[in-house]
N, C-alpha and C positions, 0 to 999 in steps of 0.2 A: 520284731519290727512292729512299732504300733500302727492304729488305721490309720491317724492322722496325718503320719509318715509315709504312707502309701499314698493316700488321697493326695499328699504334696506331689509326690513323685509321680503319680499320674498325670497330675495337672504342668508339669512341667514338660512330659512326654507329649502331651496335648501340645504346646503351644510350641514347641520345638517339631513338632510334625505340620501344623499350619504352615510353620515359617518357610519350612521346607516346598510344601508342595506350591506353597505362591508364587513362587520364582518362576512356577510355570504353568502359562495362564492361558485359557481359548475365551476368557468372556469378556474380552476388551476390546476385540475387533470380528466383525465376520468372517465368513469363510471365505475365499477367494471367488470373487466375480470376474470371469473372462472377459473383456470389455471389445475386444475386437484382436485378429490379428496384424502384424503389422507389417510394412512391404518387407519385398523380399530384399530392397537397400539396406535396409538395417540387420543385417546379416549378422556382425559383430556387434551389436548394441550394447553400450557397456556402462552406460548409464542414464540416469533420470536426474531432473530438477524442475519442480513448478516454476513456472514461469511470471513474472509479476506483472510485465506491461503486455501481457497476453492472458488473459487469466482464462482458466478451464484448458488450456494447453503447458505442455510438458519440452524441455529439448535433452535432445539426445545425439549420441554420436557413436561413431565406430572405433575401434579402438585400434591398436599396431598397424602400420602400413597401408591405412586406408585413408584415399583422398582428404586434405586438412579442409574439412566441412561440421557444420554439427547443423539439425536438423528440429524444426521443430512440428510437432506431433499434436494432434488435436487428443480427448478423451476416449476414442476407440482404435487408436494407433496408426491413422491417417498421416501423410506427410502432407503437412500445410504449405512448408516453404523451410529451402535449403539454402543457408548461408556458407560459401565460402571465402573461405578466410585466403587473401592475398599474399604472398613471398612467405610463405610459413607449411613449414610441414609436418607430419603426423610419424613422428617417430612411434610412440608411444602412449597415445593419449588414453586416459584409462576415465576421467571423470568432469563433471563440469557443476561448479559453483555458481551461489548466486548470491550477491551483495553491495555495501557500497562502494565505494571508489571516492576518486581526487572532488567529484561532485556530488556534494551529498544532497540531492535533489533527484540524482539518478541509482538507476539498476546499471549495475556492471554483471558479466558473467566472465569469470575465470575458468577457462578447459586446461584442464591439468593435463600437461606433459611430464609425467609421473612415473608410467609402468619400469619399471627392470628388473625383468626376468631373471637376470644371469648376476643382479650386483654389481654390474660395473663401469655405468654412469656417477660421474663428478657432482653434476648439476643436473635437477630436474626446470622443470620451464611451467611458470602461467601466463595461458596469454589472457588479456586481459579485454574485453570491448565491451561499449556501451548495447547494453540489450536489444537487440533488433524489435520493431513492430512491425508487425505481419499488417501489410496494405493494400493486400491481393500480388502482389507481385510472386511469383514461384520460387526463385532463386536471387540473391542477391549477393552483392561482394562486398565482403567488408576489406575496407583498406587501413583505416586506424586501431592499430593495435598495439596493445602494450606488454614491452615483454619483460617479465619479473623473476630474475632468477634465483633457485632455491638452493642450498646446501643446506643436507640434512646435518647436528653436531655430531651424531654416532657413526658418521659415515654414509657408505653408500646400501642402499634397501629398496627393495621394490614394496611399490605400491601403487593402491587404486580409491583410495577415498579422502575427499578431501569435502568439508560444508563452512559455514561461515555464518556466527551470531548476530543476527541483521541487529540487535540494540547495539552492537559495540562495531561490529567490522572486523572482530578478531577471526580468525583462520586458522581453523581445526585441518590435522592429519594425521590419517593412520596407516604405520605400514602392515601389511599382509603377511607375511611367512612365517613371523618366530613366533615361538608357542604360547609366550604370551605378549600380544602386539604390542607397538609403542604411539604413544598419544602425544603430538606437540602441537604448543600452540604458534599463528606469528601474529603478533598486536596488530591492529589495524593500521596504527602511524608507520609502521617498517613495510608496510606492502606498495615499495615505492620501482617505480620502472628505471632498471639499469644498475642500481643497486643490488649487492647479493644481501638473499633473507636468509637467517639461518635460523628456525625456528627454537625454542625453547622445548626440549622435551620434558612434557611433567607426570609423567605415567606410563602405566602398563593398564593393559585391559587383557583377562584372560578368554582369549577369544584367540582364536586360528584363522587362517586363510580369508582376513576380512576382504570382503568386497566393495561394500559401499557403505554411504552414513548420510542421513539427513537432521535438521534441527525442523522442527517448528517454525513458525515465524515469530513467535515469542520467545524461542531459545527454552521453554519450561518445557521440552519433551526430545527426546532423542531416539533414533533406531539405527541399527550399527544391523548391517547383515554381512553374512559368509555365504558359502555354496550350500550349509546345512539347516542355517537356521537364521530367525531375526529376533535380535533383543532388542530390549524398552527398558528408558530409563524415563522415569516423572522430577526432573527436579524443581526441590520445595524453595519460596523464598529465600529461606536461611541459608541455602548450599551455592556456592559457585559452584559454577558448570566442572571446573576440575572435583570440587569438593563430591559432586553428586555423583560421576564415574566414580568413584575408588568404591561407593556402595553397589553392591549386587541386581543385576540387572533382569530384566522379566525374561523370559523365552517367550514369544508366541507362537500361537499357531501357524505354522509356513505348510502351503503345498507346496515341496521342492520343484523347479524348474530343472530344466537339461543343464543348461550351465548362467544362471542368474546372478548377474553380477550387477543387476540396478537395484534403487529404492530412492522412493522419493514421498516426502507427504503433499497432499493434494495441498494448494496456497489456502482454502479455506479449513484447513486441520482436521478435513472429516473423515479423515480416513489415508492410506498411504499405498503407492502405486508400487507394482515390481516390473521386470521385464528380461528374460534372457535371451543371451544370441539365438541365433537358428541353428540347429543342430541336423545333420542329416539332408540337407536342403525343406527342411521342414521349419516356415515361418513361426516365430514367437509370437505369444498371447501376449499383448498387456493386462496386467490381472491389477483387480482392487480391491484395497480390504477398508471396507467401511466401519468408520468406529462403529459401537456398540451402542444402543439409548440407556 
């Protein structure tokens, strides 16, 4: 075996061991900052999304069988003000979007009526409403809502993550349970009220027990989290968003929670919030992890 022959195959052992260990990475975001705990209403908190006509707050909701309300949250997990939502109820709601809608001047937020458990819901439900602005008032009711219904093509699947590419308005989902999840998209023109959407499935992502997903507000960054862990995806120019999922995805650094089923990126991209139920009658942290300089 010549040197020259070694020295290649070292150098190959090299850069095949980089490749390796980058996939999993602590120097892209800080450690977790506890930011405040949050009431003891948000018992089942089952999700995060930045807020845009409130900026520096967060809204959130409770998931299965709790009041049809979703809640919005300042930066140390304060309730500023609780909307509920009128002739509508909370089968299963697991997550809540944010994007455009029929007015493209406006924030809509989509609360996914999504979860099943057991597999054996037909249709899933988003309701659909214009973004509340917090104007001191505590609680308000929303009465205009739009209801969009979903049929998944592979059938019936639980699930709890759904985000939305604010360039396009397209409508990202993932479901939860099979070993490696399934990814579909609904175009933005199909997200229409009273119509059923049957989204396009265009992938797999090998991930388990996903919990939740945020984009960016540029759509060039993604984090998908489970109960165990959060991935990061950077997509480059050149890739659609499907093209950049089928490439391998970062792990970060997570300090697991009791049962953490949010993620959200802060609306100015500096960093991405988590949160789990309360476990034990022991309130949840909302935690922050600030990019990195």
């Amino acid at each position: 075996m010549t040197s020259g022959f070694l020295r290649s195959l070292i150098g190959l052992l090299f850069l095949l061991l980089t490749f390796c260990t980058s996939r999993e990475r602590n120097d892209l975001f800080e450690k977790a900052e506890g930011r405040g705990e949050v009431s003891a209403v948000l018992e089942e908190a089952s999700t995060l999304v930045a807020s845009f006509g409130n900026p520096g707050k967060l809204w959130t909701l409770n998931d299965s069988g709790n009041p049809a309300e979703i809640f919005l949250i300042n930066d140390k997990g304060a309730i500023e003000m609780t909307c509920k939502l009128n002739k509508v109820n909370n089968r299963d709601w697991e997550d809540i979007a944010i994007g455009p809608g029929p007015n493209d001047s406006t924030k809509y937020l989509y609360i996914g009526e999504i979860g099943d458990n057991n597999a054996k819901y037909d249709f899933k439900y988003l309701y659909r409403v214009v973004e509340p602005i917090f104007r001191g008032d505590k609680k308000i009711f929303l009465e205009k809502i739009d209801t969009l219904v979903v049929s998944l093509p592979d059938g019936k699947r639980d699930m709890e993550s759904i985000t939305i590419d604010q360039n396009t308005g397209n409508l990202y989902l993932i479901s939860k349970r099979e070993e490696h999840v399934n990814l579909y998209r609904a175009p933005a023109g199909s997200l229409v009220a009273r119509d059923t959407i049957v989204p396009e499935k265009i992938g797999t992502l090998p991930l388990y027990q996903v919990v939740a997903v945020d984009f960016t507000s540029d759509a060039k960054e993604l984090l998908v989290k489970t109960y165990d862990g959060i991935y990061y995806w950077e997509r480059p120019d050149s890739l659609s968003i499907q093209q950049a999922l089928l490439t391998d995805p970062i792990k970060l650094d997570y300090s697991r929670e009791p049962q953490g089923e949010s993620i959200a990126w802060a609306l100015d991209d500096s960093g991405f919030y988590t949160l789990s139920e309360s476990i034990d009658n022991k309130r949840a942290t909302l935690y922050f992890y600030k990019r990195a300089k």
